[in-house]
Each structure stands twice: as structure tokens, then as C-alpha cells.
C-alpha positions in Angstrom: 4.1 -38.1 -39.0 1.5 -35.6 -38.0 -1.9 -35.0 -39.5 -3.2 -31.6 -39.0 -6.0 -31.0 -36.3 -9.2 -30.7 -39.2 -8.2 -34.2 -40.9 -8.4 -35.8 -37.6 -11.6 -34.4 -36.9 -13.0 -35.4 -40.2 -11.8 -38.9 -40.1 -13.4 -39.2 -37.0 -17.0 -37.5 -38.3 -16.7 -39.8 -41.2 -16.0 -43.0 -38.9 -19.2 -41.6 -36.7 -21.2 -41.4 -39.7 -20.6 -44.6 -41.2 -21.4 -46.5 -38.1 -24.6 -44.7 -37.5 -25.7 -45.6 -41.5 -24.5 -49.5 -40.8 -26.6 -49.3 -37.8 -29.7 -47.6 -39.3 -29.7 -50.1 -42.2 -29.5 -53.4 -40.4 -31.1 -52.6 -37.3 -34.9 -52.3 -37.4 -37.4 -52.0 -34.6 -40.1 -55.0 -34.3 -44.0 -53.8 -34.1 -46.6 -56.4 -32.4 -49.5 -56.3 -33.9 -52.8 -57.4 -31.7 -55.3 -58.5 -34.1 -57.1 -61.8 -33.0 -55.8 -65.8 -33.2 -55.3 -68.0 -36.3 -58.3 -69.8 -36.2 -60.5 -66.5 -35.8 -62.2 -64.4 -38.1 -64.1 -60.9 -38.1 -65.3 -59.6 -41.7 -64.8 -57.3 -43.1 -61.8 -57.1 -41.0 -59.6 -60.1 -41.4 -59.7 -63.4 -42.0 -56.8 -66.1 -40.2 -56.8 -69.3 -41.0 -55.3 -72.2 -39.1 -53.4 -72.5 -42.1 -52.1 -68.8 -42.3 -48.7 -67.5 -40.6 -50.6 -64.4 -40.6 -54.2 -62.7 -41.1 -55.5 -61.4 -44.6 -58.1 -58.7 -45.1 -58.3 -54.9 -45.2 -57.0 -54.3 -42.0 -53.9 -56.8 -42.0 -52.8 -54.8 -45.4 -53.7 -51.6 -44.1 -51.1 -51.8 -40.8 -48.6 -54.0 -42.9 -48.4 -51.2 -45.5 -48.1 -48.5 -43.3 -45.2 -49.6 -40.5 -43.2 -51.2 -43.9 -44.0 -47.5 -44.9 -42.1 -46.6 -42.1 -39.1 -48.9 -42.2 -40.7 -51.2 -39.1 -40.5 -54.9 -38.6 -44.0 -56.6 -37.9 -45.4 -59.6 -36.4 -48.9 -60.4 -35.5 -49.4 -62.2 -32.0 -50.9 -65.0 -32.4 -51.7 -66.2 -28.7 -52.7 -63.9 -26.8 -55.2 -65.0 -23.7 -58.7 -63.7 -24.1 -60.0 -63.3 -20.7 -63.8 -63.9 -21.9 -64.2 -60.5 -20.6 -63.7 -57.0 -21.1 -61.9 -55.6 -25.1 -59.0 -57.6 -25.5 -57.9 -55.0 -28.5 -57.0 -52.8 -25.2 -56.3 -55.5 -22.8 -53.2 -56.8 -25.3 -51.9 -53.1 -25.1 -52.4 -53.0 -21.2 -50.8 -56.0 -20.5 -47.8 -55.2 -23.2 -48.3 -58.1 -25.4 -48.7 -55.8 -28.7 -47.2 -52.1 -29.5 -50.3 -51.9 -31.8 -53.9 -52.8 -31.9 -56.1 -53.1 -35.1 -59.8 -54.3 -35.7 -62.6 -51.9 -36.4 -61.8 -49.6 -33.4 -63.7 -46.6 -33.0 -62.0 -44.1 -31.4 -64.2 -42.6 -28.3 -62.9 -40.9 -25.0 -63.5 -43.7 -22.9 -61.3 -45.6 -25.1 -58.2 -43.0 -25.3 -58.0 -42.4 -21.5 -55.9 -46.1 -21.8 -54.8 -46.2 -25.5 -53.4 -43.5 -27.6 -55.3 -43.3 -31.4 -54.3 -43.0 -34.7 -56.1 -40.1 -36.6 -58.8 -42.3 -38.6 -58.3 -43.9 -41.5 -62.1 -44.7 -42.1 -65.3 -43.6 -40.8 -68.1 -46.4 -40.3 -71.4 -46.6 -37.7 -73.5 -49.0 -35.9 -76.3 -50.2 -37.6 -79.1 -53.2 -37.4 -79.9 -56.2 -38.5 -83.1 -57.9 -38.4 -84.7 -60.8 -40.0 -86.4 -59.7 -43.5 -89.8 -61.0 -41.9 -89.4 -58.8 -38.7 -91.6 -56.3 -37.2 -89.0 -54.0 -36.3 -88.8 -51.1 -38.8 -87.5 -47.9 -37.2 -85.1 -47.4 -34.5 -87.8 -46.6 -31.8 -89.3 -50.5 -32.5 -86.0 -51.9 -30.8 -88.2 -51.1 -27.7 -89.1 -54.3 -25.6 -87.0 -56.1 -28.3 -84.4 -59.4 -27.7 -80.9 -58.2 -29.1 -77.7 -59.3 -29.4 -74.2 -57.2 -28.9 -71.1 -58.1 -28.0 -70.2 -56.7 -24.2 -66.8 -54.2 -24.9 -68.3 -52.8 -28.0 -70.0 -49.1 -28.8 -72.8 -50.7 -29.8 -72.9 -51.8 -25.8 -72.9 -48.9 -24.6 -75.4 -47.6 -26.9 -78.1 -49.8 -26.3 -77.7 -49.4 -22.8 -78.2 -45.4 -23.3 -80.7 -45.6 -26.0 -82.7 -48.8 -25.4 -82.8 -49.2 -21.7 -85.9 -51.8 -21.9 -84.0 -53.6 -24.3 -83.9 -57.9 -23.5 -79.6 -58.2 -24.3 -78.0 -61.2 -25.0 -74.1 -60.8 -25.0 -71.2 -63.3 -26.5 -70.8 -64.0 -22.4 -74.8 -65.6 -22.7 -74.6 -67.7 -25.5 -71.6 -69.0 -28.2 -73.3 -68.8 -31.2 -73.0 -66.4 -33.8 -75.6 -63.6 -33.9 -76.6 -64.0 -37.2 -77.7 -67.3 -36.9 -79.8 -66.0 -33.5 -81.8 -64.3 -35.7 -82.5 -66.8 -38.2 -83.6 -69.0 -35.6 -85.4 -66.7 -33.7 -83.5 -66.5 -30.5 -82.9 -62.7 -30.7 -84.6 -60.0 -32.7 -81.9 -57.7 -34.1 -78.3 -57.4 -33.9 -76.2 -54.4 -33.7 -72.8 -54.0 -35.1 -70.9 -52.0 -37.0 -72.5 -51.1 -40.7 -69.8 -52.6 -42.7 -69.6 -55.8 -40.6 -73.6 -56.6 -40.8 -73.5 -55.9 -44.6 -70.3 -58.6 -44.9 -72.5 -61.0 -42.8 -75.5 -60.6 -45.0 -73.5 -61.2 -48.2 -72.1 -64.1 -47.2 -75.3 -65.2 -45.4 -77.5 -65.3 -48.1 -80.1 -67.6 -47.0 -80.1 -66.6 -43.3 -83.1 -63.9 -44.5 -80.8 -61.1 -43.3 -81.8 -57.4 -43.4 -79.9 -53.8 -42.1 -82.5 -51.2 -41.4 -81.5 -48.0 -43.3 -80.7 -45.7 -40.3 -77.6 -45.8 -39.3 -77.1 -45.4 -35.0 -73.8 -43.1 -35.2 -71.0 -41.8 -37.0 -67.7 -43.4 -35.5 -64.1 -42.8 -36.9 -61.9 -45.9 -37.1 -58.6 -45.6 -35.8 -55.2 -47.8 -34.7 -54.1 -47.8 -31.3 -50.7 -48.2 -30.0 -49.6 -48.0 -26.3 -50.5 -44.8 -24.4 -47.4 -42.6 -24.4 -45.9 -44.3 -27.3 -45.6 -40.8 -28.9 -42.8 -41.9 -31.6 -44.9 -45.0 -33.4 -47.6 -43.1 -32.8 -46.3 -40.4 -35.0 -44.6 -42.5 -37.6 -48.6 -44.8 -38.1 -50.2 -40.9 -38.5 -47.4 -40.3 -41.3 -48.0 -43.8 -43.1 -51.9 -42.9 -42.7 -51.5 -39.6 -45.0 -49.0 -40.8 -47.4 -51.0 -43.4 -47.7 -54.3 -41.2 -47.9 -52.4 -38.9 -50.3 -51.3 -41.6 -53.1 -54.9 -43.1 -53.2 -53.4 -46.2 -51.9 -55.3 -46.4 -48.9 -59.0 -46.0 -50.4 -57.3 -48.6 -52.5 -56.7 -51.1 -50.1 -59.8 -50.8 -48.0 -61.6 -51.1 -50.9 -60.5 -54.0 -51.9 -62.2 -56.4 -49.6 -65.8 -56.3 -49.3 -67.0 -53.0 -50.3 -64.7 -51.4 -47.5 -65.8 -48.0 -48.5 -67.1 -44.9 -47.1 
């Protein structure tokens, strides 16, 4: 028996069809996420306890929402090797042990001629903190003055362009945490980003801990993936506006430690 020519053809659409749905529905493409180590945390960021399979906090829910947005798989590496030097938020791209990176980035040139960026998803700055009995009360008194940041960060590189006389102490110097430098007296100021001092302080509250007003820049926070990754890129700027759009995302970053704008 013979079938004419067009009911061939759309038999063999249909069978085309179908196997492309089956494979679209069970197949779905796993996203590593570089964040830090159980055992690790960075507030307001996240928090990972030894105890967690993965890391809570605004971030964590911010990248989990938008690649489950996106019909992605997830995992979050949990042992990458920290060289003690350089950003290891870049080096776990470079050296392909995460698609994606996630932890207070701010998005600057330097930064994108290695990683691609997300558009931002929250705009923050650096700011200082002191002890409440300091001296130091405007920008131009960091002069001459003992201060702590960590080595790959903005607030690095603009110390070293802003206060060149400045006496820095770096996380490669010394394995304490900077707060606690300046409630002993071992440093004078700290700079960091603005949300991340005022978590510190709240959670600090007998460490004496004050941000001076002025904030040092304006710096958009973004996620990167690996450079040339132009698909996941695209699909993480989607998840960032639908998100954006429903309120959802103002939602979620608010939600942990005053995460706000």
C-alpha cells in the first residue's frame, strides 16, 4: 500500500518534532556557579556553612532564581583552589572551573577585558570605616593613615590612585579580619564596599565601628560568565529584567541585610 508523498512528509515532521520536545524536556544544561567554599562567608553576600550543600544570602537567591528562570541546572563549586593571590572570582572563570561568577563584582574595564558582565543588577560604592574614636573625618584625612584592603579589589586600586602615602595592609600581610584591626588598633580605616562595612557594623556592635558619610565611587554590580559565552550571557541579562520587571529582584536583595539601593 502506498501513502501519498505529503503524509510521508508529515509523519516524518511530526517524528522530528517529537524527538526534539523529548530532548528539550529532559535534557538541561548544568551552570557552575563560582561563589566561595563551605566554610566561608562574605555579608551581605552569602553565607556557607560547613553544614550547607550550598550558600544562602542575596546573591545565592539572586543567580538561583535567574538560571531556574531560564530552564538551567546549577551547582555551586565548592572546592576551588584559591591561589592566595590575584581575584579568584575571575581566576575560577579563567581556569574553567565555573560558567559563572557571583560576589559583589563591580564591573570596570580592567575586569571585562577577561570576563564578559551581566548588565547590573545593583549599584553599590566603596566607602570607610573607622573606629567611632578616630581622627579621620573626611576623605583627605586618610593621608598618612594605616588601612586595610583586600589586594584584587576596586578599593585597591583606588587607594593606590587616590591615597598614594597611604600605610596598606592587605589579606596577603596579616589573617585577621579588618574589622577587628581596627578595634585593636592595628589599622586606621578600612575600605570596602558600602553595603558590606554597614553588615559588618551591624553585626559588630561592640567593635565601635563607624562608615564615614562619603561614599568613594559609584560601582554597578554585575555577574560574570566566561568571556565569549554569548548565549548564558544573554539568557542571565533576560532573567535580570524579568526579574527587574516583576519587582522580584528588589525583592530578593532586599531581603537580607538592607540590600538596597
Amino acid at each position: 500500500m502506498k501513502y501519498p508523498t505529503y503524509l510521508v512528509l508529515f509523519l516524518l515532521v511530526l517524528m522530528l518534532s517529537c524527538k526534539e520536545e523529548k530532548t528539550d524536556a529532559t535534557t538541561k544544561e548544568e551552570v557552575r556557579i563560582y561563589m566561595a567554599w563551605p566554610g566561608y562567608t562574605a555579608l551581605p553576600y552569602y553565607r556557607w556553612s560547613d553544614l550547607d550543600a550550598e550558600p544562602k544570602g542575596p546573591e545565592p537567591k539572586l543567580i538561583s532564581e535567574i538560571l531556574s528562570l531560564k530552564g538551567y541546572d546549577y551547582v555551586f563549586i565548592p572546592d576551588y583552589p584559591y591561589r592566595d593571590v590575584g581575584d579568584p572570582r575571575i581566576d575560577a572563570l579563567l581556569d574553567n572551573a565555573a560558567d559563572v561568577s557571583i560576589r559583589g563584582f563591580s564591573i570596570t574595564d580592567e575586569r571585562k577585558e577577561l570576563v564578559d558582565f551581566s548588565d547590573p543588577y545593583f549599584i553599590d560604592g566603596l566607602a570607610v570605616m573607622i573606629h567611632d574614636s578616630s581622627s579621620i573625618k573626611t576623605i583627605p584625612d586618610l593621608q598618612g593613615k594605616r588601612i586595610f584592603v583586600y589586594s584584587y579589589t576596586t578599593a585597591y586600586t583606588w587607594l593606590k590612585s587616590n591615597i598614594p602615602n597611604a600605610i596598606v595592609t592587605t589579606e596577603i600581610d596579616v589573617n585577621i579580619n579588618p574589622w577587628v584591626l581596627i578595634n585593636q588598633d592595628l589599622v586606621d580605616a578600612y575600605i570596602y564596599d558600602y553595603i558590606g562595612l554597614k553588615s559588618i557594623q551591624t553585626l559588630n556592635p561592640d567593635f565601635g565601628l563607624k562608615i564615614l558619610d562619603e561614599k568613594l565611587t559609584q560601582d554597578p554590580l554585575g555577574i560574570a560568565v566566561k568571556k565569549g559565552d554569548a548565549k548564558l550571557l544573554k539568557d542571565i541579562n533576560d532573567g535580570i529584567k524579568t526579574l527587574k520587571a516583576s519587582g522580584k529582584l528588589e525583592a530578593i536583595l532586599s531581603e537580607y541585610y538592607n540590600f538596597k539601593n
